[in-house]
C-alpha positions as CSV (number, residue, x, y, z in Angstrom):
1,X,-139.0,45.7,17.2
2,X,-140.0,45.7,20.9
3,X,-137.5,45.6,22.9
4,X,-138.6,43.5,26.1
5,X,-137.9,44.7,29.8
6,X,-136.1,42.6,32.1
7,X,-138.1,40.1,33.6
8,X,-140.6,40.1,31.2
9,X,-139.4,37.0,29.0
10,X,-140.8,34.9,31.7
11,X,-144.7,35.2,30.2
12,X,-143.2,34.6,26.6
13,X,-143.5,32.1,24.2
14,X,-144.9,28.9,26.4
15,X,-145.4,31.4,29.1
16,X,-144.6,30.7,32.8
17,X,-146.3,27.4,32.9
18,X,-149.5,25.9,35.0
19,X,-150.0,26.7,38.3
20,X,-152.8,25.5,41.1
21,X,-154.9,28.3,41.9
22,X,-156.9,28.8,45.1
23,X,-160.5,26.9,44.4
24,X,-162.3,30.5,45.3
25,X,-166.5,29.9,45.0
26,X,-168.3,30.4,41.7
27,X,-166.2,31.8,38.8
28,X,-163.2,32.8,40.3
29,X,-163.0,36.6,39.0
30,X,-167.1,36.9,39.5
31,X,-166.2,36.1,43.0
32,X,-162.5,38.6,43.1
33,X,-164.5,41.4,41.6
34,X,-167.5,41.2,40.0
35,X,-169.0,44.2,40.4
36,X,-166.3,46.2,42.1
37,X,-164.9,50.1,40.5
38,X,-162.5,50.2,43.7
39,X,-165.1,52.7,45.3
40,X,-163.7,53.4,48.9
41,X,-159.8,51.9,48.4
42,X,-156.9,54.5,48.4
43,X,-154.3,54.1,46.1
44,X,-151.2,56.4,46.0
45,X,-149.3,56.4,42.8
46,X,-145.8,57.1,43.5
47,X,-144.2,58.7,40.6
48,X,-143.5,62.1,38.8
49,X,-146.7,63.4,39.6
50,X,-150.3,63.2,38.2
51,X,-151.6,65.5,35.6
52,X,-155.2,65.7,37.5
53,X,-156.6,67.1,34.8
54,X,-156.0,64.6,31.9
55,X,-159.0,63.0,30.4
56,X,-157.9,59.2,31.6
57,X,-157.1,60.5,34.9
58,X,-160.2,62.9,35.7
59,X,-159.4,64.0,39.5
60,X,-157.4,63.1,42.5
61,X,-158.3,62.5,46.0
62,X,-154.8,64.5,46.9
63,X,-151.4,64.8,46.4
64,X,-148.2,65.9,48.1
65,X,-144.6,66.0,47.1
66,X,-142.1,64.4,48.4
67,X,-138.5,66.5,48.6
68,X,-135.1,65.3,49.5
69,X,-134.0,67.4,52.6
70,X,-130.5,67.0,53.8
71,X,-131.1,68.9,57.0
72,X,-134.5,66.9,57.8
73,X,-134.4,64.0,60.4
74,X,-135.7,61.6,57.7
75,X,-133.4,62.9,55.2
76,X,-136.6,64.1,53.0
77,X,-139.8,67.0,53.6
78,X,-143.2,66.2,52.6
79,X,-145.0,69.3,50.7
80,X,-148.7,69.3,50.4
81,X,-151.0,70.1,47.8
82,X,-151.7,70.2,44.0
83,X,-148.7,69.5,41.5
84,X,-148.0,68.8,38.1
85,X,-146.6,66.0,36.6
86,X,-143.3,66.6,36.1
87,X,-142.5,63.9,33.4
88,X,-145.9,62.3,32.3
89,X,-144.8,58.5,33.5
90,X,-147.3,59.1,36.9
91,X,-150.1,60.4,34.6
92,X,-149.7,57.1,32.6
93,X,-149.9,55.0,35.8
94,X,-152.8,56.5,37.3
95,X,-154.7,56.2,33.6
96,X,-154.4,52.7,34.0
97,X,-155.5,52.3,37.6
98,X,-158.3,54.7,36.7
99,X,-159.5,52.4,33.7
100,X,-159.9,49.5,35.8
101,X,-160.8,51.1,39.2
102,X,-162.9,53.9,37.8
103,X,-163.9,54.6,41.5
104,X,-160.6,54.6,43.3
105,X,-159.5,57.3,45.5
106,X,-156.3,58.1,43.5
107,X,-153.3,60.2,45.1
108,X,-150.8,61.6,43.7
109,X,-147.1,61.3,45.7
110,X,-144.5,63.0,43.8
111,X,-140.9,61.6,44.3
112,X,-139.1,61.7,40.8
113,X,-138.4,64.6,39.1
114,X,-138.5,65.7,35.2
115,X,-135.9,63.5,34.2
116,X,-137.6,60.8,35.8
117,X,-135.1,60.1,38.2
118,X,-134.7,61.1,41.9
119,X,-133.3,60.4,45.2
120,X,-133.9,57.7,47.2
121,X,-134.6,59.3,50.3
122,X,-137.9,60.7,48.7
123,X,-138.8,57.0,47.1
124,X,-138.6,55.9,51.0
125,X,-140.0,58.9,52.4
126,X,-143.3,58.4,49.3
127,X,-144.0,54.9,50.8
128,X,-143.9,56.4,54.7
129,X,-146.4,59.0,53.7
130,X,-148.5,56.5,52.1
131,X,-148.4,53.9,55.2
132,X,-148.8,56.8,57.4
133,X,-151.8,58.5,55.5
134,X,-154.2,55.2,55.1
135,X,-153.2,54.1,51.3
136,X,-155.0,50.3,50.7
137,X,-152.4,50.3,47.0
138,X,-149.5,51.5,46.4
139,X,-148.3,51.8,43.0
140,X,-144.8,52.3,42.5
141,X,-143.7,51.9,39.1
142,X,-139.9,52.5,39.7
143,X,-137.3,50.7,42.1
144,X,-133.7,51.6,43.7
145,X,-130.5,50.2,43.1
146,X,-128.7,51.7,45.9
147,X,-127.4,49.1,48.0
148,X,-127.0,51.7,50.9
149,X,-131.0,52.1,51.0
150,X,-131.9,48.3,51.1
151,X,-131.8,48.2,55.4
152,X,-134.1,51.2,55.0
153,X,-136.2,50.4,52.7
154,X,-136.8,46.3,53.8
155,X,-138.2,48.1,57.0
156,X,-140.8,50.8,55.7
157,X,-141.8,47.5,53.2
158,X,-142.0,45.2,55.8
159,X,-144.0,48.3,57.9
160,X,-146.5,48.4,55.0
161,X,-147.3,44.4,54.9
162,X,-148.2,44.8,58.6
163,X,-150.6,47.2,57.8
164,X,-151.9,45.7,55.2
165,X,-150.8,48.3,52.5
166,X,-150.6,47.0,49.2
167,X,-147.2,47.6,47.6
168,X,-147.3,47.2,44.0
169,X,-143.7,47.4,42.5
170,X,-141.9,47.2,39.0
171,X,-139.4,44.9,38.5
172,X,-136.6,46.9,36.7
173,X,-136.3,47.0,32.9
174,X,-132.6,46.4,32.9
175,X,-130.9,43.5,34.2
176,X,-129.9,43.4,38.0
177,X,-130.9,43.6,41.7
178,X,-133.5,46.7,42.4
179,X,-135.5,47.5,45.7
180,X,-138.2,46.8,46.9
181,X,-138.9,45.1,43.7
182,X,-137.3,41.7,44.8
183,X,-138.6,41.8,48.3
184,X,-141.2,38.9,49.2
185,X,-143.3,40.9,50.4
186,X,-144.1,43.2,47.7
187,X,-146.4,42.9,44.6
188,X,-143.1,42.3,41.8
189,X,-144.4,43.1,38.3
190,X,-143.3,42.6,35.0
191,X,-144.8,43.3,31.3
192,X,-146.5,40.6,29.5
193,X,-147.9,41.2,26.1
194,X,-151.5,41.3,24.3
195,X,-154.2,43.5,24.7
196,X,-155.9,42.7,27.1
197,X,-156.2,44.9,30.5
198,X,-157.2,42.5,32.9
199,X,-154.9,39.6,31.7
200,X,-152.8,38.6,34.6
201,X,-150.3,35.6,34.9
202,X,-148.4,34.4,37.9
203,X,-144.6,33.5,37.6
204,X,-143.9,30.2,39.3
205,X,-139.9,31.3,38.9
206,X,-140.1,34.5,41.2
207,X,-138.6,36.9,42.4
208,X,-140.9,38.6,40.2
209,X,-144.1,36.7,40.9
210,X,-146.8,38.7,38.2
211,X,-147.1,39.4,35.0
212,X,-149.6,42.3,33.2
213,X,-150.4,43.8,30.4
214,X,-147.1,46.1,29.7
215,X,-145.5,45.9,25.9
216,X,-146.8,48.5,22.8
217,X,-149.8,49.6,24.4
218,X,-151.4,53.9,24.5
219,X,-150.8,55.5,27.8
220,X,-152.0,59.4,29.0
221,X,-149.3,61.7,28.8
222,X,-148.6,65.5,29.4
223,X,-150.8,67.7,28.2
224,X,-153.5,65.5,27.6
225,X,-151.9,63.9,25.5
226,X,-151.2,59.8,24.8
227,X,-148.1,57.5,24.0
228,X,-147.4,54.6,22.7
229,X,-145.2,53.0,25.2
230,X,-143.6,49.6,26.8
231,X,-142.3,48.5,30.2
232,X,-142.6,46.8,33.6
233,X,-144.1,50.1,34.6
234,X,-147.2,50.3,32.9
235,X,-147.6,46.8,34.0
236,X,-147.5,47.2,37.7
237,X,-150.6,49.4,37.9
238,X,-152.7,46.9,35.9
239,X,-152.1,45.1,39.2
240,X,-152.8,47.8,41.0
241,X,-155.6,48.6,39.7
242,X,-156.9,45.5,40.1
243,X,-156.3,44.8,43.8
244,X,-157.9,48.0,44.3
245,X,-161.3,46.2,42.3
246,X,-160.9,43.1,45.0
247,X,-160.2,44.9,47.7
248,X,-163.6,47.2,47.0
249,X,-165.5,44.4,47.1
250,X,-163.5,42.1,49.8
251,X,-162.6,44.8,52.2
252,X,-160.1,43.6,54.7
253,X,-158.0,41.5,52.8
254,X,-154.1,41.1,53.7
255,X,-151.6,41.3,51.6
256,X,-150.6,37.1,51.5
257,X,-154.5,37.3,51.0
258,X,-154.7,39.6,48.0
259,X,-151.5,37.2,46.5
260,X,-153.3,34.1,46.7
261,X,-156.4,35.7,45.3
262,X,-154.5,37.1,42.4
263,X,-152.5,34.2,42.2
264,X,-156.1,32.1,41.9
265,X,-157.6,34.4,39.3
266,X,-153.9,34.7,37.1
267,X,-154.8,33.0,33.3
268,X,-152.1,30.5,34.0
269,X,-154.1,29.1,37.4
270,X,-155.7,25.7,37.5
C-alpha cells in the first residue's frame, strides 16, 4: 500500500472541493497553453544533478554545482559545468518537466548530494544562481527545515517573486514546517493521484495551494534507467513543467499571474 506524503490527503477522496476559476477566453487550457512546448523559458531544476544523457531528459541548456564553502562570503561556491547526477531524484524531475515542456531550456543546479541530502547554504545559494542567471521556473523538489535559514531564505524568495521567477516548491513528505515550501509566494506542491500528467487541482486549505500528479507513477533514473516512485517531489515539476508551457506562450507573466492562471485551469475550478 501507498503510503501518502504529507499534504497530499487534501486531493483525496472528495478532493479539495470547488473553487471559482478565473473566466480566461475560449477553453481555458486552449487559451493557458495550447500549442506551447515551453520553447524559450529557462527552468533550473534544483536537485542532485541531471543525468543529461538519459533518454527522458535528452540535453541541458547548462549546469553548475552548487558547494557549501565555509570560508566564502555567501557561505557556499558556485562550480560550473557538466555533472552527474549524484542520486537520480534531479534526473526524475527534469523527465517530467521534459515530458510536458519538450522545448524548455532545462539547467541543471546541483545542491544535494548522493544521499540526497545537503546543506542549506547550497539550497539558498541554488535559488541565487538561478535569480541571478535569468531562470523563468524554478523547480525545487526538496525544502529546509532549519529554522536558522528561514530570514535567509524569505529574502532570496521574496527576491525571486520580484523578478518574476517562478519558484516551484515541494511541500515536505513528513509532517511539519519546511522552507520555502510554506511561503506565499512560492508554487507549494503536493502529490495527487491518477494518471494523468496534466491533471492539476488547487487546494482552497493552503499553505500548500496545488496538487499534481505524484503517487505510483515511472520516473528516469540513473543510468538510464526508470522507477516506480511516489512523493510531493515528482509532483512539483508537473507544475513546473506546466508554467513553463504558459509562460511559452504568454511571455511576461508574474508570478500572482501564473497562480491565477493555474488556479483557473486546476480540475477543481468553476
Amino acid at each position: 500500500m501507498t503510503v501518502l506524503p504529507e499534504w497530499s490527503a487534501a486531493f483525496l477522496g472528495d478532493g479539495p472541493g470547488r473553487t471559482i476559476g478565473l473566466p480566461l477566453p475560449q477553453e481555458r487550457r486552449e487559451w493557458a497553453w495550447g500549442g506551447a512546448t515551453g520553447a524559450g523559458v529557462k527552468v533550473a531544476v534544483v536537485d542532485s544533478g541531471v543525468d543529461a544523457s538519459h533518454p527522458a531528459v535528452r540535453h541541458l541548456a547548462g549546469a553548475v554545482a552548487i558547494e557549501p564553502d565555509a570560508e566564502a562570503e555567501d557561505g557556499y561556491r558556485v562550480v560550473e559545468g557538466d555533472h552527474e547526477d549524484l542520486y537520480g531524484h534531479g534526473t526524475a524531475c527534469a523527465g517530467i518537466i521534459r515530458a510536458l515542456a519538450p522545448e524548455a531550456e532545462i539547467y541543471s543546479v546541483r545542491v544535494l548530494g548522493s544521499n540526497l541530502k545537503g546543506k542549506t547554504s547550497a539550497f539558498y545559494g541554488g535559488i541565487a544562481w538561478a535569480v541571478a542567471n535569468g531562470m523563468q521556473v524554478v523547480n525545487m523538489s526538496l525544502s529546509s527545515k532549519s529554522d536558522q535559514w528561514y530570514a535567509a531564505l524569505h529574502e532570496v524568495v521574496d527576491e525571486a517573486y520580484f523578478a518574476d521567477v517562478m519558484l516551484v516548491c515541494a511541500a515536505n513528505n513528513m509532517p511539519g514546517p519546511t522552507y520555502p515550501s510554506q511561503f506565499a509566494s512560492v508554487f507549494s506542491v503536493a502529490a495527487l493521484g491518477g494518471d494523468r500528467s496534466e491533471a492539476l487541482a488547487y487546494n482552497t486549505s493552503p499553505p500548500v495551494e496545488f496538487g499534481a500528479r505524484g503517487l505510483d507513477l515511472d520516473v528516469a533514473w540513473t543510468g538510464g534507467t526508470t522507477i516506480n516512485a511516489t512523493g510531493n517531489s515528482f509532483a512539483t515539476p508537473h507544475v513546473a513543467g506546466m508554467a513553463a508551457r504558459i509562460l511559452s506562450k504568454h511571455p511576461g507573466l508574474t508570478p500572482f499571474q501564473m497562480k491565477a492562471v493555474l488556479h483557473a485551469i486546476a480540475d477543481n475550478a468553476d
